[in-house]
C-alpha positions as CSV (number, residue, x, y, z in Angstrom):
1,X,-16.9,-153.3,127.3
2,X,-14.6,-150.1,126.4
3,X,-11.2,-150.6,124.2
4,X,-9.0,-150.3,127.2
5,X,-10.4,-153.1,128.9
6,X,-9.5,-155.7,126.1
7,X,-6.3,-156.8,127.9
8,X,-8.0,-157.3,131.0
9,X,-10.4,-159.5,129.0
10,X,-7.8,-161.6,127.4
11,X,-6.4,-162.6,131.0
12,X,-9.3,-164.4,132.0
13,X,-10.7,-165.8,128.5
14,X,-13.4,-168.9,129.2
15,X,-13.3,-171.9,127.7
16,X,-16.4,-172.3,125.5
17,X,-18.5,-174.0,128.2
18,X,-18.2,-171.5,130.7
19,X,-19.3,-168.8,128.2
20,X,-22.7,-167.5,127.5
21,X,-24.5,-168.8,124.8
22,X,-23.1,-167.3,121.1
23,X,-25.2,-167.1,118.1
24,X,-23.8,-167.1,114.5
25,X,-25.0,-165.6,110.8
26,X,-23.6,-166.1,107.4
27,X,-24.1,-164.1,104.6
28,X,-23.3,-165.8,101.1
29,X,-23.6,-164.2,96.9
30,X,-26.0,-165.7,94.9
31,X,-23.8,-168.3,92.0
32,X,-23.5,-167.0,88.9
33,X,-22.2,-170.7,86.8
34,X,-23.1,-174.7,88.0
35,X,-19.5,-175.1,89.4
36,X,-20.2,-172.1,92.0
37,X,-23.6,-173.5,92.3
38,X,-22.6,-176.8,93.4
39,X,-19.6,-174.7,95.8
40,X,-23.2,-172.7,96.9
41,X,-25.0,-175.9,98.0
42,X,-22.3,-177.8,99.6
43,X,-21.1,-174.9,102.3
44,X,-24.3,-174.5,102.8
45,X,-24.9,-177.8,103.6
46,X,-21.9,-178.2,105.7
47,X,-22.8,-174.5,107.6
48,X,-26.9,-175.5,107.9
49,X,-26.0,-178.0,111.0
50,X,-24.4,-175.4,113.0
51,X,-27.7,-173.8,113.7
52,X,-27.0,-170.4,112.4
53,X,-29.9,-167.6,113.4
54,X,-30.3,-167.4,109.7
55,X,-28.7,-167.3,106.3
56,X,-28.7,-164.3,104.2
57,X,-28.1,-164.2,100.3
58,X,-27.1,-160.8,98.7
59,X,-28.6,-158.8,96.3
60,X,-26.6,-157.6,92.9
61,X,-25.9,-153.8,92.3
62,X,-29.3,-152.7,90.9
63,X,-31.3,-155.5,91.7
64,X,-29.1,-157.5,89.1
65,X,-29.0,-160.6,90.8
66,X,-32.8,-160.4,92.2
67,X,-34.3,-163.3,91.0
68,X,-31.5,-166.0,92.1
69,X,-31.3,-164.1,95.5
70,X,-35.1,-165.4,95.8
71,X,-34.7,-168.6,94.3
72,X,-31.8,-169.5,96.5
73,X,-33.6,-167.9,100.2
74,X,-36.5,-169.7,99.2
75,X,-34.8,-172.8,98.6
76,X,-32.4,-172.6,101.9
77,X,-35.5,-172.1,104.0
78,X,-37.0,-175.4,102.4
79,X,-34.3,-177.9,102.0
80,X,-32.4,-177.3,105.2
81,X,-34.7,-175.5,107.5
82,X,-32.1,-173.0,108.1
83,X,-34.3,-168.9,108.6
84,X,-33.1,-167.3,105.5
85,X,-32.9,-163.7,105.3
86,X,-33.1,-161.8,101.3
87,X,-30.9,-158.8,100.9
88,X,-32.9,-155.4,99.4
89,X,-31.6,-152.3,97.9
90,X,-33.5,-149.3,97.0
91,X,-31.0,-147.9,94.5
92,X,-32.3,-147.3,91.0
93,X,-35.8,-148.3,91.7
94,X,-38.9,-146.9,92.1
95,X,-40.5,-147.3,95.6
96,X,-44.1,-149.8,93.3
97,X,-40.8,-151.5,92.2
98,X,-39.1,-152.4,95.7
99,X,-42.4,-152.5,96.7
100,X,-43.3,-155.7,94.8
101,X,-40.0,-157.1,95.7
102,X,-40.6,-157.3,99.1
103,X,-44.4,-158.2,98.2
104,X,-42.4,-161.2,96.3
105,X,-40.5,-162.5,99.0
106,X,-43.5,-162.3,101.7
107,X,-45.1,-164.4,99.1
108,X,-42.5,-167.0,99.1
109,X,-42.6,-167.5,102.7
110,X,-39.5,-165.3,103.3
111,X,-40.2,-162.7,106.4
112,X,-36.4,-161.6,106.6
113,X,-34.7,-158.7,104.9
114,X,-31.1,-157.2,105.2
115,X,-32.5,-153.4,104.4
116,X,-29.4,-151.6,102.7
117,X,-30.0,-148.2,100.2
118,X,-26.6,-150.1,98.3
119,X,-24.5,-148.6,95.7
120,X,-25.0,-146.2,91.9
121,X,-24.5,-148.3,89.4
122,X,-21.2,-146.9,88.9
123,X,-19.5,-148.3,91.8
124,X,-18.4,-148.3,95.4
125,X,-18.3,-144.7,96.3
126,X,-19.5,-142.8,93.4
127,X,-22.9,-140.0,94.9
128,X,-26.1,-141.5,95.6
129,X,-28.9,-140.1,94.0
130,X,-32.4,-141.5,95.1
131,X,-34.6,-143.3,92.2
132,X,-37.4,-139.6,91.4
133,X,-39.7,-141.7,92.8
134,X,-38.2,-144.2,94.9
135,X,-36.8,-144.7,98.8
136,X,-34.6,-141.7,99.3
137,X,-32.6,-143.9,101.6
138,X,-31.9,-147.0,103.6
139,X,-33.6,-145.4,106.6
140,X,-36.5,-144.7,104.6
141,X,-36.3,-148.1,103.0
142,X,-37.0,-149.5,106.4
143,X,-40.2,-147.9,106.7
144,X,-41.6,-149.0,103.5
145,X,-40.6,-152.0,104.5
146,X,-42.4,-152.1,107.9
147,X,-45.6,-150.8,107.0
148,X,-46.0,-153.7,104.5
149,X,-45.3,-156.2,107.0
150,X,-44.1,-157.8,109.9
151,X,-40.8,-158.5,108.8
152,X,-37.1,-159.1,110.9
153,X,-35.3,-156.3,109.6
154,X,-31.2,-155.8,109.4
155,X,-29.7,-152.7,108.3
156,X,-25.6,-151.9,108.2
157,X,-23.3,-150.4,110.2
158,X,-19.7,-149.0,109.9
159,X,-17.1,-149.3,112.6
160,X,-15.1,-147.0,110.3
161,X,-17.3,-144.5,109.4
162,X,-19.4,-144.9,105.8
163,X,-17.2,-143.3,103.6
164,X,-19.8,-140.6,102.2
165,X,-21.0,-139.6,106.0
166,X,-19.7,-136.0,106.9
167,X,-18.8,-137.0,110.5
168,X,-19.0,-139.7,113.0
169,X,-22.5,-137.7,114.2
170,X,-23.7,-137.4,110.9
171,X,-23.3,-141.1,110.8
172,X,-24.5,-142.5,113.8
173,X,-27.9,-140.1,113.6
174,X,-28.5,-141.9,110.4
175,X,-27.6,-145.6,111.8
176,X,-30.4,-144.5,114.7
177,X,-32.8,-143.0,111.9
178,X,-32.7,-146.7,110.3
179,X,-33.6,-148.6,114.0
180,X,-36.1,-146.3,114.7
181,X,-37.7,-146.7,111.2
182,X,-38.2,-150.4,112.2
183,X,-35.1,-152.0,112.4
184,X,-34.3,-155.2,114.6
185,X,-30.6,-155.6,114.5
186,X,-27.5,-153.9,112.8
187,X,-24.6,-156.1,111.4
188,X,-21.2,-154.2,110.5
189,X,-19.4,-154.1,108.0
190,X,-16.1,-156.2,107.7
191,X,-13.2,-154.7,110.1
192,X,-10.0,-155.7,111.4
193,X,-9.4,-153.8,114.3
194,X,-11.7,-154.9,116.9
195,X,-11.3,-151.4,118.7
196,X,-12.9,-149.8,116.0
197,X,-16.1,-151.8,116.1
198,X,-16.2,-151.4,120.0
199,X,-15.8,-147.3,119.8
200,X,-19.0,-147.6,117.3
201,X,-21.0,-149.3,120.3
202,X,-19.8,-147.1,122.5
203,X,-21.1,-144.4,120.2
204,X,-24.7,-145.9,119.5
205,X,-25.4,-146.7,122.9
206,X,-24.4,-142.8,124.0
207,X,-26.9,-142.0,121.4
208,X,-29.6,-144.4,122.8
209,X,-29.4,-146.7,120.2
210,X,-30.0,-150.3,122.0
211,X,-31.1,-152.8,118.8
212,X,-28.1,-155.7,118.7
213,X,-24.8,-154.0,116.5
214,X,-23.2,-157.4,114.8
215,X,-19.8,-157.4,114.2
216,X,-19.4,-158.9,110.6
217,X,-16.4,-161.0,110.1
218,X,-14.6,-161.5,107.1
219,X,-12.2,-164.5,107.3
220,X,-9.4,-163.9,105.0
221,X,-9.7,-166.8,102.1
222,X,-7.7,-164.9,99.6
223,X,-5.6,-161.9,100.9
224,X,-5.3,-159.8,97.5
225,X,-9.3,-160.1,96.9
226,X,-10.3,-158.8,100.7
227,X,-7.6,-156.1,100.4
228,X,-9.4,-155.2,97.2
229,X,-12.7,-155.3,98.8
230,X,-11.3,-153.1,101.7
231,X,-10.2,-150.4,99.6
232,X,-13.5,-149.9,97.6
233,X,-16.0,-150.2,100.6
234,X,-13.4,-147.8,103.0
235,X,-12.4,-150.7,105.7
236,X,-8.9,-150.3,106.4
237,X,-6.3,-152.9,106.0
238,X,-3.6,-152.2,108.9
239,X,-0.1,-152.8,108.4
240,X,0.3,-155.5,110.5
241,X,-2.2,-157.7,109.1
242,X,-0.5,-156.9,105.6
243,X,2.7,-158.1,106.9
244,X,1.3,-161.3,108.2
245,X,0.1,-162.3,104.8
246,X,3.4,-160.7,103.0
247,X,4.3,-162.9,100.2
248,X,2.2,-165.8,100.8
249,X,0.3,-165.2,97.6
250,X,2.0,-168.5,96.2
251,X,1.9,-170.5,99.5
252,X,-1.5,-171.3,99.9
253,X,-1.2,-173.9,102.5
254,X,1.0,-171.1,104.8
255,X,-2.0,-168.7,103.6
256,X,-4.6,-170.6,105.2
257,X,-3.2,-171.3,108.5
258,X,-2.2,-167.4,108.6
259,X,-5.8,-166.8,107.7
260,X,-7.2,-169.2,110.7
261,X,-4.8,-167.6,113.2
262,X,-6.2,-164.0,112.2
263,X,-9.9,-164.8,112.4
264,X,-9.3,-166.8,115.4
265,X,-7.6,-164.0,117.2
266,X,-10.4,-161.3,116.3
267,X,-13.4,-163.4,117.5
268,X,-11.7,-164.7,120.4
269,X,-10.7,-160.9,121.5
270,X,-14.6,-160.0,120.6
271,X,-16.1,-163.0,123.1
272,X,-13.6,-161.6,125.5
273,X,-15.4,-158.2,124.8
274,X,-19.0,-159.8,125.7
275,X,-20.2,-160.1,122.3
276,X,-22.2,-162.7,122.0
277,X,-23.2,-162.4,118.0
278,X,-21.9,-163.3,114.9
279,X,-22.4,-162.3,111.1
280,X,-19.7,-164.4,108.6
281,X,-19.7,-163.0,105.3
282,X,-18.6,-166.2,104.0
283,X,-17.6,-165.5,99.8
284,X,-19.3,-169.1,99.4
285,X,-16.3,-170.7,101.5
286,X,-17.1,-173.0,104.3
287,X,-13.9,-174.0,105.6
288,X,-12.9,-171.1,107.9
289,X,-16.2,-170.9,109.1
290,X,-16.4,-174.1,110.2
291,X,-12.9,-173.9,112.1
292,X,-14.1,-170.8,113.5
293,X,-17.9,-171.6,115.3
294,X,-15.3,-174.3,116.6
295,X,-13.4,-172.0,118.3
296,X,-16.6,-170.4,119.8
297,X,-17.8,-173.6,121.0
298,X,-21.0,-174.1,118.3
299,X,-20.8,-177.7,116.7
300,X,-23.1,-178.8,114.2
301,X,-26.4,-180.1,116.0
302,X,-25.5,-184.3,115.6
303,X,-22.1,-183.8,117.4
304,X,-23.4,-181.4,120.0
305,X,-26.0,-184.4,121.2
306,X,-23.6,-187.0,120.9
């Protein structure tokens, strides 16, 4: 469905029942101490009954984190049942090196990968220069990825452009170089203005890309760390969402239910839109999740058949 028709859309929203079925993702980080361990286990727990199409766990800047991102897929898969999905990077490393990573997670039962070339060392933004003998990029990545297996593969997508692409062609050629190379799905980066993420459909499917484009959704737990986020990975921030959470950095109770009515909103206006997918980057948080996949009508799997 195009931007302009969004208003339309919101005068004849459906109640959850008479909606088409909706799907959900969540993306945690891998905990770094036992208190954000134990936080790890138990949204995970509460999330696991909603029935998510999978979990993902990222993967530290270098690979950093790469043995607790398999430890913790590994152990999602086999103490909740949930499909876990292992996040992959090709930066700094030589293609033997990724190689044996993905090797390493086949081996451990894990068949999903969130493909992404990620980021230098030296931060969000800084040049990316390929490993001299590794992937030269995510779209390549993909590939290597493929011919070793039959694996579900997600790559990333930008409703505002990825800040080192030249152009919006530039950009959507190389999201269709990474679904051709293999890929199932793309999932989005975090946005706030839903008409940006509908003008990049519009975009990839004028380009005859037709693989699922997941809107990623980033409730707003903590205003000051998205905006922080935001400004290092290029998503904008726009004014009015700033005001809403104006001086509220004290009030964490008025925080919250600011933060529920935002997330609420964007989803609602997405299902509106026809989208039928969703990927929450969590931050380890289960809370506004949970309120959320209410809104959408998905109920952990004991209430559902009550």
């Amino acid at each position: 469905m195009s931007v302009t028709l969004l208003d339309e859309a919101r005068m004849s929203r459906q109640s959850p029942a008479q909606r088409p079925p909706l799907s959900v993702s969540f993306e945690f980080f891998p905990p770094k101490t036992d208190a954000m361990e134990a936080r790890f286990w138990e949204s995970i727990n509460r999330l696991a009954p909603l029935n998510p199409r999978f979990v993902s766990v990222t993967y530290g800047a270098g690979g950093s984190t790469r043995e607790r991102t398999l430890r913790m897929v590994s152990r999602i898969e086999a103490t909740t049942g949930v499909p876990s999905a292992a996040h992959l990077t090709c930066v700094g490393a030589s293609r033997e090196e990724v190689d044996a990573v993905v090797e390493g997670y086949r081996a451990a039962g894990v068949n999903r990968i969130v493909a992404l070339r990620g980021d230098p060392p030296e931060g969000v933004g800084q040049p990316f220069t390929p490993h001299p003998e590794g992937y030269r990029n995510a779209a390549d990545l993909v590939a290597g990825i493929r011919r070793l297996g039959d694996f579900d593969i997600s790559v990333a997508a930008y409703p505002e452009k990825h800040p080192q692409s030249a152009d919006w062609q530039a950009d959507i050629d190389n999201l269709k170089r990474k679904i051709d190379a293999g890929a199932n799905r793309a999932i989005t980066q975090m946005f706030f203005s839903n008409a940006d993420y509908l003008r990049l459909v519009d975009r990839a499917r004028r380009a005859g890309i037709t693989a699922p484009i997941v809107p990623g959704i980033q409730p707003i737990h903590s205003f000051r760390q998205i905006a922080g986020f935001a400004a290092r990975c290029g998503a904008t921030i726009p004014s009015w969402l700033a005001e809403r959470f104006e001086g509220l950095e004290e009030d964490p109770e008025t925080h919250a239910l600011v933060a529920a009515a935002v997330a609420a909103e964007q989803v609602l206006e997405l299902v509106d839109a026809g989208v039928t997918e969703f990927h929450f980057y969590t931050l380890n948080r289960a809370n506004l999740v949970m309120a959320l996949a209410r809104l959408l009508g998905i109920r952990p799997e004991a209430q559902a058949t009550a």
